[in-house]
C-alpha positions as CSV (number, residue, x, y, z in Angstrom):
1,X,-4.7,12.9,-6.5
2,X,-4.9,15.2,-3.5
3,X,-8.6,15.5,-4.1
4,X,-9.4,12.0,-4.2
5,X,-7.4,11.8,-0.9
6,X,-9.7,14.2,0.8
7,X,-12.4,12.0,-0.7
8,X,-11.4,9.6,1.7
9,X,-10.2,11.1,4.9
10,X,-14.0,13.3,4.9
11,X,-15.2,9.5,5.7
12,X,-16.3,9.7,9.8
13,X,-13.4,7.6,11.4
14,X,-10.7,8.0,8.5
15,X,-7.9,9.8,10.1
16,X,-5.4,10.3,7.3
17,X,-4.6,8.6,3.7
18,X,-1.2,8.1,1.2
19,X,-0.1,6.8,-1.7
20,X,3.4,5.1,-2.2
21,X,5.1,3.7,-5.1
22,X,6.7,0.0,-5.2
23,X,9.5,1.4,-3.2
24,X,7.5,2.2,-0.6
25,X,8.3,6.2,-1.2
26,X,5.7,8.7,-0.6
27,X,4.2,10.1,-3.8
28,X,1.3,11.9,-2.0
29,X,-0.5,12.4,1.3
30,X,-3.4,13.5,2.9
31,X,-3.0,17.2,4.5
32,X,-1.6,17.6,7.5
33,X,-0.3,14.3,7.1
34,X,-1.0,11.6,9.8
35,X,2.2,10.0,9.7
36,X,5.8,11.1,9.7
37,X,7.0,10.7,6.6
38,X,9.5,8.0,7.4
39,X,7.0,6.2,8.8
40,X,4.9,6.0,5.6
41,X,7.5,5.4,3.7
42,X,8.3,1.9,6.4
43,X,4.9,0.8,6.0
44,X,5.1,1.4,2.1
45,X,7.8,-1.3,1.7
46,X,6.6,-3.5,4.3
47,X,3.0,-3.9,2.9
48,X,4.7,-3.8,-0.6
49,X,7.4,-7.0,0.5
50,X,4.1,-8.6,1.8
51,X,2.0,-8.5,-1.4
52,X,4.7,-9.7,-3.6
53,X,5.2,-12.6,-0.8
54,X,1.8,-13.4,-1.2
55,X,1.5,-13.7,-4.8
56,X,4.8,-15.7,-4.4
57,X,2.9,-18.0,-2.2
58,X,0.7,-18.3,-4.6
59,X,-2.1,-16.6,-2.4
60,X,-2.4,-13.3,-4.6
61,X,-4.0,-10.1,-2.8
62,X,-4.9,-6.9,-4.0
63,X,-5.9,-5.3,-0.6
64,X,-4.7,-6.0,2.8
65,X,-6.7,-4.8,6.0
66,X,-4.4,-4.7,9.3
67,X,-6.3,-4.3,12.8
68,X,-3.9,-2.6,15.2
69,X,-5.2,-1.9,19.3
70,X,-5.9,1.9,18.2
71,X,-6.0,2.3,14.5
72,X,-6.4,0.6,11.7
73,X,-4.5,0.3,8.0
74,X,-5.8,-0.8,4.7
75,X,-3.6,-1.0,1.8
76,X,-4.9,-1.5,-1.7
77,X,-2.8,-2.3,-4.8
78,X,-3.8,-0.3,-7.5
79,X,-0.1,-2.4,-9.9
80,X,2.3,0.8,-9.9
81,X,1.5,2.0,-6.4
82,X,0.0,1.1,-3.0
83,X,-3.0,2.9,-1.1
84,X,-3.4,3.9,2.4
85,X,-5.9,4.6,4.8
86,X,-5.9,5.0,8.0
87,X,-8.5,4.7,9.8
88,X,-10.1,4.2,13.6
89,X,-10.7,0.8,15.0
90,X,-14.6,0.7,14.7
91,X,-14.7,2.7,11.2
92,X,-17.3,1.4,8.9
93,X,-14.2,-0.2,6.8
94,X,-17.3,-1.5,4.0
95,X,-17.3,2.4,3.2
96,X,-13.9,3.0,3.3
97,X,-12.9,0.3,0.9
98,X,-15.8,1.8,-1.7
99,X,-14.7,4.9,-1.3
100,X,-11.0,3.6,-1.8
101,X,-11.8,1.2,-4.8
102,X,-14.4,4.9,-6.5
103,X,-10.5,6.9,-6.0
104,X,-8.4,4.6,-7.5
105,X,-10.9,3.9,-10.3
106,X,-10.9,7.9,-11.5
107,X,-6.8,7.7,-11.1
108,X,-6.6,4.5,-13.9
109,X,-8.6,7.1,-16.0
110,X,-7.2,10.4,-14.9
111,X,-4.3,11.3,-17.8
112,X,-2.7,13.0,-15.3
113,X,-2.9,10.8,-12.5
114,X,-1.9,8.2,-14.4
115,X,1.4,10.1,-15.9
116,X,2.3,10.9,-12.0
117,X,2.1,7.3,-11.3
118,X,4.1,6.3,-14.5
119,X,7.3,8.5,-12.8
120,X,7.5,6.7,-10.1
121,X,6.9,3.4,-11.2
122,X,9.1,0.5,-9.6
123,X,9.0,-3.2,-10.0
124,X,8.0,-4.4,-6.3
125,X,10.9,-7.2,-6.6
126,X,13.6,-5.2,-5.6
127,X,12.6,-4.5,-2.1
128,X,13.5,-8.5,-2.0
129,X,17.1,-8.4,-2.2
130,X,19.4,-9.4,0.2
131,X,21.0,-6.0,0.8
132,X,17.5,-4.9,1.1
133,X,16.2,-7.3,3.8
134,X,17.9,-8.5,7.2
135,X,19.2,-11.9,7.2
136,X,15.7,-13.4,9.4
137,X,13.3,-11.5,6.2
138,X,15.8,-12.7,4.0
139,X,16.1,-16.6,4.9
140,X,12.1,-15.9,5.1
141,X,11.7,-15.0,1.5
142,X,13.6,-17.4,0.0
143,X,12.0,-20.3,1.7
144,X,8.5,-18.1,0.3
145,X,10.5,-18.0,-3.7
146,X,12.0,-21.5,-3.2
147,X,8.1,-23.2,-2.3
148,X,7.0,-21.0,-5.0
149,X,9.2,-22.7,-7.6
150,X,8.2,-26.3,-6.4
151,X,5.9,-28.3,-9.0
């Protein structure tokens, strides 16, 4: 997997890469690592909250590209885990998703990429409790589950 990660950041403009499980935890990152690990870990369940939201809302996504003033982050979901990149503003993001959707393509058929993944799998739904959300995020999602259940 570490490989394939140095696939990506060798892309001009890529500045660092990570792969987290449904929890949001770190499984592995690009070397030296461009975030502290906390911080990937944050983003991890945030982006993670937001695609289960999505398919919730019945507006399923399986990659998510943020623009921030001086960077920015594109998250893939490859089911068991989340991708990372993270890139400069004006990267050619066309290559960056190839490159992303060429890695996670030899991890579904790596063995043991695949057996990494399978330890830290985690059902996404479980970052959606209410011990696991403030009360704003939590009155948010279940307005998002509620409208999800209406005919």
């Amino acid at each position: 997997m570490e490989r394939e990660l140095e696939q990506l950041t060798a892309l001009n403009g890529v500045e660092g890469a990570f792969l987290c499980d449904n929890r949001g935890e770190v499984i592995v990152s690009s070397s030296p690592a461009v975030l502290a690990t906390v911080t990937m870990n944050t983003i991890g369940r945030e982006v993670a909250r937001a695609f289960v939201a999505l398919q919730a809302g019945g507006i399923p996504a399986s990659r998510l590209d943020l623009t921030y003033s001086s960077w920015r982050l594109l998250a893939v979901d490859i089911g068991d885990a989340v991708l990372f990149v993270i890139t400069q503003p004006a990267v050619d993001m066309a290559m960056v998703r190839m490159t992303a959707d060429v890695v996670t393509a030899a991890w579904k058929k790596d063995p043991a990429a695949r057996k990494r993944l399978e330890k830290h799998r985690a059902e996404r739904a479980q970052l959606l409790s209410r011990t696991a959300l403030d009360p704003g995020s939590w009155t948010s999602w279940t307005a998002i589950a509620h409208r999800a259940h209406q005919p």
